[in-house]
C-alpha positions in Angstrom: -4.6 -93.4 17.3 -4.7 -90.3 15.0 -8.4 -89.9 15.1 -8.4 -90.5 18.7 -5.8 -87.9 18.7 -7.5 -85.6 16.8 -10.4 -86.0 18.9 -8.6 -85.0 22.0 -7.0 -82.4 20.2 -10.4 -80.7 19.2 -11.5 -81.1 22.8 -8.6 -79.0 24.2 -8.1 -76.4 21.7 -8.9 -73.0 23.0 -12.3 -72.6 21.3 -13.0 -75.5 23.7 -11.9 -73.7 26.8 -14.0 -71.4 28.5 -13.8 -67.8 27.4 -12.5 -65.9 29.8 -9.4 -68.4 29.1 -8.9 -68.0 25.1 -6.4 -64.4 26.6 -3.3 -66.0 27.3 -2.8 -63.3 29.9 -5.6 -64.9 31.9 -4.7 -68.2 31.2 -1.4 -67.6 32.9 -2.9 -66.0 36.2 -5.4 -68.9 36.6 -2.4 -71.0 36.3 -0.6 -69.2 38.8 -3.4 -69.2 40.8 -4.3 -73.0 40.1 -1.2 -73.8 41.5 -1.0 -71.5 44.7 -4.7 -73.4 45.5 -3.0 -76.8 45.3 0.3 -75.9 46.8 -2.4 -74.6 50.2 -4.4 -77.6 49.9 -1.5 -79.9 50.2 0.2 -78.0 53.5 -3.7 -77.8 55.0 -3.5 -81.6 54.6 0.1 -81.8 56.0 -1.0 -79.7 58.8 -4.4 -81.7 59.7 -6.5 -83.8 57.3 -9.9 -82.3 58.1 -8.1 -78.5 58.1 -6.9 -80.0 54.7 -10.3 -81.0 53.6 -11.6 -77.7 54.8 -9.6 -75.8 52.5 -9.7 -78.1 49.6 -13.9 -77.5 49.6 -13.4 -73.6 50.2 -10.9 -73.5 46.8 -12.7 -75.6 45.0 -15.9 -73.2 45.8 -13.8 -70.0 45.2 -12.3 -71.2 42.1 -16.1 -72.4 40.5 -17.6 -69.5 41.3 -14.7 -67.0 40.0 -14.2 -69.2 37.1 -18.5 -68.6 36.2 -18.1 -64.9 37.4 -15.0 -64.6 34.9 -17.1 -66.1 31.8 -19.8 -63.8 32.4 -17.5 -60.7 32.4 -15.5 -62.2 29.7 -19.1 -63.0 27.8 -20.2 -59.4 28.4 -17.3 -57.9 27.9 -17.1 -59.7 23.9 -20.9 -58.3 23.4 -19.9 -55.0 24.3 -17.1 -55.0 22.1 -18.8 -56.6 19.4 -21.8 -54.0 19.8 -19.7 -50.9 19.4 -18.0 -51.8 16.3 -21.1 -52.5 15.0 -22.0 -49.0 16.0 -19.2 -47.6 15.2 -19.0 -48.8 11.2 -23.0 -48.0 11.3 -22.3 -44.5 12.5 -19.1 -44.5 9.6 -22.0 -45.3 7.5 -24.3 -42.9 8.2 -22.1 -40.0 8.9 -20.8 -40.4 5.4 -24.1 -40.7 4.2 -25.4 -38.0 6.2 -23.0 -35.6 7.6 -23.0 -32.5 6.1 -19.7 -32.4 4.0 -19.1 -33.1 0.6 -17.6 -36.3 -0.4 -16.1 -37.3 -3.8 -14.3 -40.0 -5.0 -12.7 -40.3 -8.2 -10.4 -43.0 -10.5 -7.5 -42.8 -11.8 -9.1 -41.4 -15.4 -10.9 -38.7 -13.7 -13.9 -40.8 -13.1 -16.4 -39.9 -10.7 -16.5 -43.2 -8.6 -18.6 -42.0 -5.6 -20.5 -38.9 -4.1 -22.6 -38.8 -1.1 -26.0 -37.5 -0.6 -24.8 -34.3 0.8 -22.9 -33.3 -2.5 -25.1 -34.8 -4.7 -27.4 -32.1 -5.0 -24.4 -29.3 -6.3 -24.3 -30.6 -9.6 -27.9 -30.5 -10.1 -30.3 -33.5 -11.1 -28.4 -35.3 -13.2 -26.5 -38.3 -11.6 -22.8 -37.7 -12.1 -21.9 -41.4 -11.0 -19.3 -42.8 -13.5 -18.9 -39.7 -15.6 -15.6 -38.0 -15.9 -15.5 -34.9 -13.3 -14.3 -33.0 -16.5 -17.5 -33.1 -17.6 -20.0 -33.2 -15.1 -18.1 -30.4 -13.6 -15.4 -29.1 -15.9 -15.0 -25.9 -13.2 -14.7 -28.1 -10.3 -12.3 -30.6 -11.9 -9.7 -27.4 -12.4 -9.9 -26.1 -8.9 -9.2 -29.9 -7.9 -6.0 -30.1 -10.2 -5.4 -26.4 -8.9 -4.9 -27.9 -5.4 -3.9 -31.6 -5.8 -1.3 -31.3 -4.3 -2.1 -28.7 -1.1 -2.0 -30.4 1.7 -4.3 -27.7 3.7 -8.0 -27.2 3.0 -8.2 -24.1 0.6 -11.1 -21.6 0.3 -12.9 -21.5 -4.0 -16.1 -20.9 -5.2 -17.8 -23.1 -7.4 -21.5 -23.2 -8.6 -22.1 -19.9 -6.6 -21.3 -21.4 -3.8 -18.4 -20.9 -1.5 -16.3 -24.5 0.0 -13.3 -25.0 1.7 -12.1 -27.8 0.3 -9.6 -30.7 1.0 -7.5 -33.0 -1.7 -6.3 -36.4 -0.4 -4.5 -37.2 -3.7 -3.2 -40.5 -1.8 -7.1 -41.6 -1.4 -8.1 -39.1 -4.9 -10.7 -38.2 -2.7 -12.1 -34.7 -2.1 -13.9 -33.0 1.2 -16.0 -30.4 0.9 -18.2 -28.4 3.3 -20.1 -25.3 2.0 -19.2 -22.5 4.1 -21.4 -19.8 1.9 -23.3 -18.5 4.8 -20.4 -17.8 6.5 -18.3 -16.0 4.1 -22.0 -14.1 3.1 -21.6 -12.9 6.8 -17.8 -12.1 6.6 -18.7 -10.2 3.8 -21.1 -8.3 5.4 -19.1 -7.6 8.0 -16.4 -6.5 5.8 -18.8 -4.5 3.9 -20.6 -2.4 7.0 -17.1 -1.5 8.0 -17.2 2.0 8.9 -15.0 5.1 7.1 -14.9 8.3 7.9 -14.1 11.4 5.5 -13.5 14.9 5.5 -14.8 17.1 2.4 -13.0 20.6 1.8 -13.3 23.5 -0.6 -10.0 23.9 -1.6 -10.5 27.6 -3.0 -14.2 28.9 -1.3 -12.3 31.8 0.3 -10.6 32.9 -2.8 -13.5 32.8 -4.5 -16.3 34.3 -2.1 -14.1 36.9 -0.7 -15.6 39.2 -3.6 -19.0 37.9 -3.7 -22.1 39.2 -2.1 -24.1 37.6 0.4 -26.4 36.8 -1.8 -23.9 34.8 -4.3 -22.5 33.4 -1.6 -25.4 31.5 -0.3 -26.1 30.6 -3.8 -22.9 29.2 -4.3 -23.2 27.4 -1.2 -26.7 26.2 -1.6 -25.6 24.8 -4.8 -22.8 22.8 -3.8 -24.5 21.2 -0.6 -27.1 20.3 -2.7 -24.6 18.5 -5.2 -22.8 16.7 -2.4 -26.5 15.8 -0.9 -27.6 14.5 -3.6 -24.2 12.8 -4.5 -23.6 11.2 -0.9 -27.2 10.0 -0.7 -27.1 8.2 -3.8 -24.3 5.8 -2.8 -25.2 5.6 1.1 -23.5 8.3 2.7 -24.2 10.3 5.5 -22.8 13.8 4.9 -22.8 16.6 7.8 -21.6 20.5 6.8 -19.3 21.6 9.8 -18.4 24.6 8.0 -18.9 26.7 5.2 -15.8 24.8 3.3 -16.2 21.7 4.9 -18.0 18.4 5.3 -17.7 15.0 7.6 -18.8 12.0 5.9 -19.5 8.4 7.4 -19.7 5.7 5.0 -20.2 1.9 4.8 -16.7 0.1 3.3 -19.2 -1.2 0.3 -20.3 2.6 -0.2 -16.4 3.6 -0.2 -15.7 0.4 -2.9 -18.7 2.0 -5.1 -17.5 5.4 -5.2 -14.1 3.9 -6.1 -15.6 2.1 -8.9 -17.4 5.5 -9.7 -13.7 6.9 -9.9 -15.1 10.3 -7.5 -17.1 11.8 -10.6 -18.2 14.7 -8.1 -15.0 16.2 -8.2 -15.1 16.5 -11.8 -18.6 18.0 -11.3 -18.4 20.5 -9.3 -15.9 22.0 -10.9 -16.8 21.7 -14.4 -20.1 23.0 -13.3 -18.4 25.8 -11.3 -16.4 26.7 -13.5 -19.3 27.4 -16.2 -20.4 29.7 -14.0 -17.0 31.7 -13.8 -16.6 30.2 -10.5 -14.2 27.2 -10.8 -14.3 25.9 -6.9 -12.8 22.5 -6.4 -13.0 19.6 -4.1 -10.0 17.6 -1.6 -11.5 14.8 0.0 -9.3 12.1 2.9 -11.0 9.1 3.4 -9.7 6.7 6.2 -11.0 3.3 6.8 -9.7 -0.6 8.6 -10.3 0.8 12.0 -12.1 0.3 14.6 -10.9 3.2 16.7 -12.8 6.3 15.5 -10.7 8.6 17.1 -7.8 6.8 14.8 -10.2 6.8 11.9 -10.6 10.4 12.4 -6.6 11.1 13.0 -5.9 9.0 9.6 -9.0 11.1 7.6 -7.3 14.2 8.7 -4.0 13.0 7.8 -5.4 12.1 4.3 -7.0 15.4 3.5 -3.9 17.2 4.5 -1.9 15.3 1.8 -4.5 15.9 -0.3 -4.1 19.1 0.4 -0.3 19.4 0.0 -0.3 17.3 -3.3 -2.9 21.0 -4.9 -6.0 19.5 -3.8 -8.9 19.1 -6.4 -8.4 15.1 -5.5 -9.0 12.6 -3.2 -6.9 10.1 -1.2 -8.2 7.4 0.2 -5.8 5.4 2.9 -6.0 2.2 5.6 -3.7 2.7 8.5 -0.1 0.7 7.4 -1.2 0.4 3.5 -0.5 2.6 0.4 -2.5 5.9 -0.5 -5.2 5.7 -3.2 -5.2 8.8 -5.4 -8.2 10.1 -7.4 -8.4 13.3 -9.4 -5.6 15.5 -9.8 -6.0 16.3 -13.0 -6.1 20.2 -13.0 -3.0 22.4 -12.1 -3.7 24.1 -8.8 -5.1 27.7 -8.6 -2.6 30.3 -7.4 -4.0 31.5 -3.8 -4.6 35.2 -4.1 -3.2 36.4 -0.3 0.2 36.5 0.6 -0.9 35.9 4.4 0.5 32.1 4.4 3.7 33.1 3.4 3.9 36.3 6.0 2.5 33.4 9.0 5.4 30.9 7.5 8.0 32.9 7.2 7.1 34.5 10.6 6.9 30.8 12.1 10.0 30.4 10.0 11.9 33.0 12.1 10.8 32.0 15.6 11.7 28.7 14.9 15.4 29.7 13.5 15.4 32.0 16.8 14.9 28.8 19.1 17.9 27.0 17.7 22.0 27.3 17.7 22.6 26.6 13.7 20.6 25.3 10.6 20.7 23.1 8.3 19.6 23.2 4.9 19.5 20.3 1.8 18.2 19.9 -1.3 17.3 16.7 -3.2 20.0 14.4 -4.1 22.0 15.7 -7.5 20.6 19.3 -6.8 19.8 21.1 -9.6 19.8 25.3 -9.8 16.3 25.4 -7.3 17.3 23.6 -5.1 21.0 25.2 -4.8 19.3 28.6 -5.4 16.4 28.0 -2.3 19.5 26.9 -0.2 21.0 30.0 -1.2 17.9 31.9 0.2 17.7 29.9 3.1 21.2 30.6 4.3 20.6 34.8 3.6 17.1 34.3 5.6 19.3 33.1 8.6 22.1 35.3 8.2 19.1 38.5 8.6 18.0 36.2 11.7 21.3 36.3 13.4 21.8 32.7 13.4 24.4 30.3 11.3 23.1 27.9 7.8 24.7 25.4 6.6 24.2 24.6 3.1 24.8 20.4 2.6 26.3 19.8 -0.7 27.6 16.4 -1.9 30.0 17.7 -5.0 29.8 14.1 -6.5 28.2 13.9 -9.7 26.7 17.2 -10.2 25.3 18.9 -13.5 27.6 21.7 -14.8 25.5 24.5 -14.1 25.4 23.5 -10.5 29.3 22.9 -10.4 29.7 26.5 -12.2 27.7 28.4 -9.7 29.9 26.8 -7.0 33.0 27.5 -8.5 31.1 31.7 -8.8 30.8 30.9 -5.1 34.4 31.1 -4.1 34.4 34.4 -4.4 31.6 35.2 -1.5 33.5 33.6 1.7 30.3 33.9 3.7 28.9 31.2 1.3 31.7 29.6 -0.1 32.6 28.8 4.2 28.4 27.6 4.3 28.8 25.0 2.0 29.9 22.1 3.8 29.3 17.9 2.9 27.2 15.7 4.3 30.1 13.9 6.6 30.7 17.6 8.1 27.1 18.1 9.1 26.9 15.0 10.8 29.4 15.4 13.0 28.5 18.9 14.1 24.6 18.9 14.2 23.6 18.9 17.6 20.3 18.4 19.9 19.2 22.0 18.8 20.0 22.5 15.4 17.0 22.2 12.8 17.3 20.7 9.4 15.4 22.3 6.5 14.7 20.3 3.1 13.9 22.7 0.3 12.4 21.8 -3.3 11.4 18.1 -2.2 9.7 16.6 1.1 10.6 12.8 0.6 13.3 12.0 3.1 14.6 9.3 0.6 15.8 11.7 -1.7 18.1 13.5 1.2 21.1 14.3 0.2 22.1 13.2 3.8 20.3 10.5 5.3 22.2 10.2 8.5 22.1 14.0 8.6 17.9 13.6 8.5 18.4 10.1 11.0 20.3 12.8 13.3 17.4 15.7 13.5 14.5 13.9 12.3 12.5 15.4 14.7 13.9 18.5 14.1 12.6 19.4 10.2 11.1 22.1 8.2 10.0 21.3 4.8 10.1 24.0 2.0 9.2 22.6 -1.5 6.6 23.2 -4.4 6.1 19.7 -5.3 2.8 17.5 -4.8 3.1 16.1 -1.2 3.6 12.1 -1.4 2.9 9.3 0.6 6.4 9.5 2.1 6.7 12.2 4.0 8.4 12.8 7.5 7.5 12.5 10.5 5.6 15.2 12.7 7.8 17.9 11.2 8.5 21.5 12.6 6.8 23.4 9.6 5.9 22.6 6.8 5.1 25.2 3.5 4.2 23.1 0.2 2.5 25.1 -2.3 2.1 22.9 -5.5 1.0 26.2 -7.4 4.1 27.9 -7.0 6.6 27.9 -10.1 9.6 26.5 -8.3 11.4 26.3 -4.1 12.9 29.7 -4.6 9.6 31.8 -5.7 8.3 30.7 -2.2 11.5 31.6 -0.4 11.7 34.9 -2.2 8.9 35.8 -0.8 9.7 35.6 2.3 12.5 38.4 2.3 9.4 40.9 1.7 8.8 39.7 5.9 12.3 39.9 7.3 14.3 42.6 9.4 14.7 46.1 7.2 18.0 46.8 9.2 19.8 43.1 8.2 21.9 43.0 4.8 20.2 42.2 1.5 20.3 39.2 -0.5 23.6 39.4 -2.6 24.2 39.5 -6.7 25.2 35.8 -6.4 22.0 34.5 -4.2 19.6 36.5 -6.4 21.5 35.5 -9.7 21.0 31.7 -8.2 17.1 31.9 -7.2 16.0 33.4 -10.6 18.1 31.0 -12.6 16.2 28.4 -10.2 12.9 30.2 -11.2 13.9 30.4 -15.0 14.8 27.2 -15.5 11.5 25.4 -13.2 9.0 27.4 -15.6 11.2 26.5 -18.9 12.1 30.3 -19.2 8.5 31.7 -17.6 6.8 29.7 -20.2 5.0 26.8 -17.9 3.6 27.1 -14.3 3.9 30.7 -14.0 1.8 32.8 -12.0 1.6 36.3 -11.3 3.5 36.2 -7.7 6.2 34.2 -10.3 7.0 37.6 -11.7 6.6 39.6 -8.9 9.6 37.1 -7.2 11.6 37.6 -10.5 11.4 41.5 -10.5 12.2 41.4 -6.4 15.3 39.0 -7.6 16.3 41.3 -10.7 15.7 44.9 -8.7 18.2 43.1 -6.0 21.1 42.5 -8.2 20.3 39.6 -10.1 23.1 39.0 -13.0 20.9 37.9 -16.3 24.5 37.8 -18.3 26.1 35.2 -15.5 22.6 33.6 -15.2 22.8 32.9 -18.7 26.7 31.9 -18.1 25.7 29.5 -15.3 23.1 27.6 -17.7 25.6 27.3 -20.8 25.8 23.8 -22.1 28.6 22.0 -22.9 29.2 20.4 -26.1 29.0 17.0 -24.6 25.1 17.6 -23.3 24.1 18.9 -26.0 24.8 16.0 -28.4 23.4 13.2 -25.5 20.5 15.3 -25.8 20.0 15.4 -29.4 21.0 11.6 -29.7 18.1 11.1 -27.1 15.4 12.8 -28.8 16.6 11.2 -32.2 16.0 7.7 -30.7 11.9 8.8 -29.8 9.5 6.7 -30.5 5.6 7.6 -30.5 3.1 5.9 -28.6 -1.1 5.9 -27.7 -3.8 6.3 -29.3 -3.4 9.3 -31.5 0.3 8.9 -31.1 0.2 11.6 -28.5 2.5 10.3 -26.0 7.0 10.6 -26.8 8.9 8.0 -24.9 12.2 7.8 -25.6 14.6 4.8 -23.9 18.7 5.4 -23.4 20.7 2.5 -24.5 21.8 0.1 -21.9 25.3 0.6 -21.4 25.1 4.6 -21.6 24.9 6.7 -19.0 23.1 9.9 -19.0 23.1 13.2 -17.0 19.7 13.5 -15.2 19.7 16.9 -16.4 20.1 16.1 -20.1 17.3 13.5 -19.8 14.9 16.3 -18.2 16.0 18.8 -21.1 15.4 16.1 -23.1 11.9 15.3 -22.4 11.0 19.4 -22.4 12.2 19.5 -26.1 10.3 16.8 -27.3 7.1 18.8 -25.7 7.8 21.6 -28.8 6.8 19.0 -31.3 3.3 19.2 -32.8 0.9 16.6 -31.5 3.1 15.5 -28.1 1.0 15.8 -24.9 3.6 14.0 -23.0 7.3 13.2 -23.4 9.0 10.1 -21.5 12.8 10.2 -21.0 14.1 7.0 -19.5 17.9 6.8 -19.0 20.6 5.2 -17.3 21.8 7.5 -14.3 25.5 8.3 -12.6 24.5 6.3 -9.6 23.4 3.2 -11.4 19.8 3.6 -11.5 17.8 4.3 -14.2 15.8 7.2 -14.6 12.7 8.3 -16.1 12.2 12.4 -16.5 8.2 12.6 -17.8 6.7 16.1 -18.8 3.4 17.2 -19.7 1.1 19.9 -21.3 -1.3 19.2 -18.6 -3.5 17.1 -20.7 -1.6 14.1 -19.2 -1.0 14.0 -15.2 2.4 12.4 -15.2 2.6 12.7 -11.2 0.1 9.9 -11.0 2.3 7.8 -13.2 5.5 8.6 -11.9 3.6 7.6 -8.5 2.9 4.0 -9.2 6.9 3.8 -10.5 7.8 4.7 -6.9 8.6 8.5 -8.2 6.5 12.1 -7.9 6.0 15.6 -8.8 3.6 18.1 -10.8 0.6 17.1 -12.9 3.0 18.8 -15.8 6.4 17.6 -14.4 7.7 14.6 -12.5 9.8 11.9 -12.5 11.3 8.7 -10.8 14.1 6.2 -9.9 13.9 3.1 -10.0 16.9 0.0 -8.6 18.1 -3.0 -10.1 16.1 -2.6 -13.5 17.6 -2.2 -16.9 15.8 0.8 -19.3 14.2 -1.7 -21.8 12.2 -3.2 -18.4 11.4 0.3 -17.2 9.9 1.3 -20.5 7.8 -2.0 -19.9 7.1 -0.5 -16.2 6.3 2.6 -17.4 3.8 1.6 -20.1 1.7 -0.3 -17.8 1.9 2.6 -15.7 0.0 4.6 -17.8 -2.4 2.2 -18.5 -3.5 1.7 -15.1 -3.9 6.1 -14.8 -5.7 6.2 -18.0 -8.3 3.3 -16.4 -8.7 4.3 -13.1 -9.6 8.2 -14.8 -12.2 6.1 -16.8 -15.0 5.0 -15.0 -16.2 1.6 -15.2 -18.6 0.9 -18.9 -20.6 -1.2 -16.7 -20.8 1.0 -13.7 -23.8 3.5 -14.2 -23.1 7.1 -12.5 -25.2 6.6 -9.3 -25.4 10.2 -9.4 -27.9 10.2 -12.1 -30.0 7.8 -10.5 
């Protein structure tokens, strides 16, 4: 019985049955179907026997002939099934095998347990099967742990070849597919960017203006030819629009090798020019990242004009929406010879005062005596114009010669009713008034920003600092001559171009602009000029006090010791010990002023080039007050600390740091300056090629 069972068993299992019939699914609809056939046979036969016969043939005929029609599909559908795995795990097979991406496959020990053909060949002819990756590819094996654990392919170069590559640390295997050709064409693309630039002779009119013909073509033959020779030897195509000016189209890669060559022309012509008793100096804007030219050519303009404004003899090189690159700078601007910009500005200055119903005028936050004194001016220059200045003071915090001249103000009511605070202006500035900034241009260092917000497109900008990146917007006028001693030399020039018949700059106002003047060239003894003194006589021939000048600049007791404990605490730094840099204690606060005294002492000393004061100021930042003999340009390191101002002078502010982490800032500072005015060891001049 139980083999006879088995037997039956075996011959009704379902690899017995037909196949079409191993799927349950079908199974169950041939049943159903089984069943509806019998369940019409019978009523045929109820109905009439040979009608039941009939039928019973017909089904039995149906159901043969679906039931060999359903094995055949069922048959073909099993080899078609059957064929395309097999040609799917082939094609598995081969397209790892064959496909061209990188696969590798590695142990837990680092072991290299598989590569394919395809990769193979990247590690050279040695077979790197069951080595460890860190030594059949020890550069390889770090950008793998680099990555381990990204989860999104990631663009390296290894072997001089770029891949974007792919960890599955799950599987430890990694994807790679060498995508050198197209990064070699992103590069190239990259690379034949196009920049434009605009070349100008800062001081060719100066300098030919008592020349004859025949040194002036000289000149100029001499200096095309150096630019020629200069812009064909890194790829540049160089066009003269002007006597004192050139257009330039470069490549990107011809911009990023005159970077590296740090603009040596500059230093060129003018060391070159200058042997020759004609020193004539270079500003160059550079503007690239567009593909608009007329926006290239917009931002090159915009770039030489800052150049420009910051004394020229440099170059600034700028993508639309990043930072400025500076180069050069390192010579104190030449002192223009004509007095026709000031008679056009202050001419332009007038018309503009004309066209409005009251101005306002602001110096840099925590004013010091030239920015007072140029308000000062400003507010006389309107008064001679008819129209009403006010003078934007916030009395918080200010150094005691600025509080002592205020106090001498009480006694002049046409000033002492001027001098109003910020609140005040804000609330009575209207649609038509115009805001002038005098002795800075950022609008950061406002003393009112919601008085700038209110008529920023309503500003003049006065000031004898370099020009910055920051700078505002489409203003009114602007007069920035970097070669001037201080803000109230410029304005006193200006009283030479106003009304005969209006009344003269009172004792107080010229008192206040020479003490601005005294103090800016450290008593006439740094950035002086010849229109310096001819300012200071106009100022002392109209009334100016030296007796109360010398009152307003009296230090207190208190001042002079900070100062004195500062320059005790110095300590020297650089190569030959040349540079001072002195750092305030942490919890002490220091007056900005006494910090800037501080660091114009410790120039007296024998050896200093430059002195570094950093300090803790009265609104919680920390200061840094750098000076120079010129040697040293301290603008273009006051610059990368977020600060500005002369080659000789600047300074800066910087948030949230403590003065131990500034003097950190500040010493990589000048690091990076030094560099970038050192060309590259490596990088041959491709000017004497």
């Amino acid at each position: 019985m139980t083999l006879r069972g088995d037997i039956m068993k075996k011959k009704f299992s379902r690899n017995n049955l037909p196949p079409f019939l191993r799927n349950s699914t079908m199974r169950w609809i041939m049943l159903i179907i089984f069943a509806l056939s019998i369940y019409g046979i019978v009523i045929s036969f109820l109905s009439n026997a040979i009608l039941g016969i009939i039928v019973a043939i017909i089904i039995c005929a149906e159901m043969a002939y679906s039931i060999n029609r359903m094995n055949e599909m069922s048959l073909k559908t099993t080899n078609y099934i059957s064929d395309l795995s097999y040609r799917i795990k082939r094609g598995e097979e081969e397209t790892t095998l064959e496909m061209p991406v990188g696969v590798l496959i590695l142990n837990a020990s680092g072991v290299i347990e598989w590569v394919n053909p395809f990769l193979q060949p990247y590690f050279g002819d040695k077979n790197v099967l069951g080595e460890n990756i860190s030594d059949a590819a020890p550069g390889l094996k770090s950008l793998i742990e680099q990555y381990w654990n990204s989860k999104t392919p990631q663009q390296i170069s290894w072997n001089h070849h770029q891949f974007s590559m792919l960890v599955e640390k799950e599987y430890r295997s990694v994807y790679m597919i060498d995508i050198t050709r197209y990064t070699n064409i992103e590069k190239r693309y990259d690379d034949e960017k196009v920049a434009l630039g605009q070349i100008f002779l800062d001081n060719y009119d100066e300098i030919t203006q008592s020349m004859s013909d025949q040194e002036i073509s000289n000149l100029t033959n001499y200096v095309t030819n150096e630019l020629t020779s200069w812009a064909r030897s890194f790829g540049i195509y160089l066009k003269q629009i002007d006597d004192d000016h050139f257009l330039m189209l470069l490549y990107q890669k011809s911009l990023e090798d005159v970077e590296r060559d740090k603009f040596q022309i500059l230093d060129s012509i003018r060391e070159r020019t200058s042997k020759r008793n004609l020193p004539l100096t270079l500003s160059i804007g550079i503007a690239y990242g567009e593909t608009d030219l007329n926006e290239l050519a917009n931002q090159a303009q915009n770039d030489l004009n800052l150049a420009l404004g910051r004394g020229g003899d440099q170059v600034v090189v700028k993508a639309l929406d990043h930072s400025a690159r500076f180069y050069g700078g390192k010579t104190n601007p030449m002192e223009k010879r004509t007095r026709v910009r000031a008679r056009m500005t202050s001419q332009a200055l007038q018309g503009l005062m004309k066209e409005s119903d009251q101005i306002f005028v602001q110096g840099h936050q925590q004013p010091d005596m030239d920015a007072l004194g140029a308000c000062m001016g400003i507010r006389r220059i309107s008064e001679m114009n008819k129209k009403k200045c006010w003078i934007v003071v916030d009395e918080k915090n200010l150094h005691s010669d600025v509080q002592r001249l205020l106090k001498a103000a009480q006694d002049y009511p046409e000033i002492r009713d001027s001098i109003i605070s910020p609140e005040e202006a804000v609330k009575i500035a209207t649609d038509s008034s115009i805001m002038i900034m005098v002795d800075h241009s950022r609008p950061s260092m406002n003393i009112s920003s919601a008085l700038y917000d209110r008529l920023s497109n309503r500003v003049i900008v006065i000031d004898h600092h370099r020009r910055s990146e920051e700078f505002p917007k489409d203003p009114l006028l602007v007069y920035i001559e970097p070669y001037a001693s201080s803000t109230c030399e410029l304005i006193t020039e200006m009283f030479e171009y106003q009304s005969k018949n209006a009344e003269p700059i009172n004792k107080l106002e010229a008192t206040a602009m020479l003490a601005g003047i005294f103090i800016d060239t450290q008593s006439f003894s740094s950035r002086t000029g010849t229109r310096t003194f001819d300012a200071a006589s106009y100022l002392r021939s109209a009334g100016a006090d030296a007796e109360e000048m010398q009152h307003f600049m009296r230090e207190n007791v208190d001042d002079y010791m900070n100062r004195t404990h500062l320059i005790s605490s110095v300590k020297l730094m650089g190569d030959n010990h040349e540079l001072a840099v002195v750092t305030g204690e942490q919890d002490k606060v220091y007056d900005p002023v006494v910090a800037a005294q501080a660091a114009d002492s410790l120039l007296k000393m024998s050896g200093i080039e430059a002195s570094f004061v950093i300090s803790n100021r009265p609104d919680k930042r920390v200061g840094i007050s750098a000076r120079s003999l010129g040697n040293v340009n301290v603008q273009l390191i006051m610059e990368r600390l977020g600060g500005g101002g002369h080659l000789s002078s600047g300074a800066a502010q910087i948030s949230d740091k403590k003065p131990e982490d500034v003097q950190k800032m500040l010493l990589d500072a000048i690091k990076e300056v030094k560099k970038q005015e050192i060309p590259d060891d490596d990088d041959d001049s491709k000017q004497d090629k």
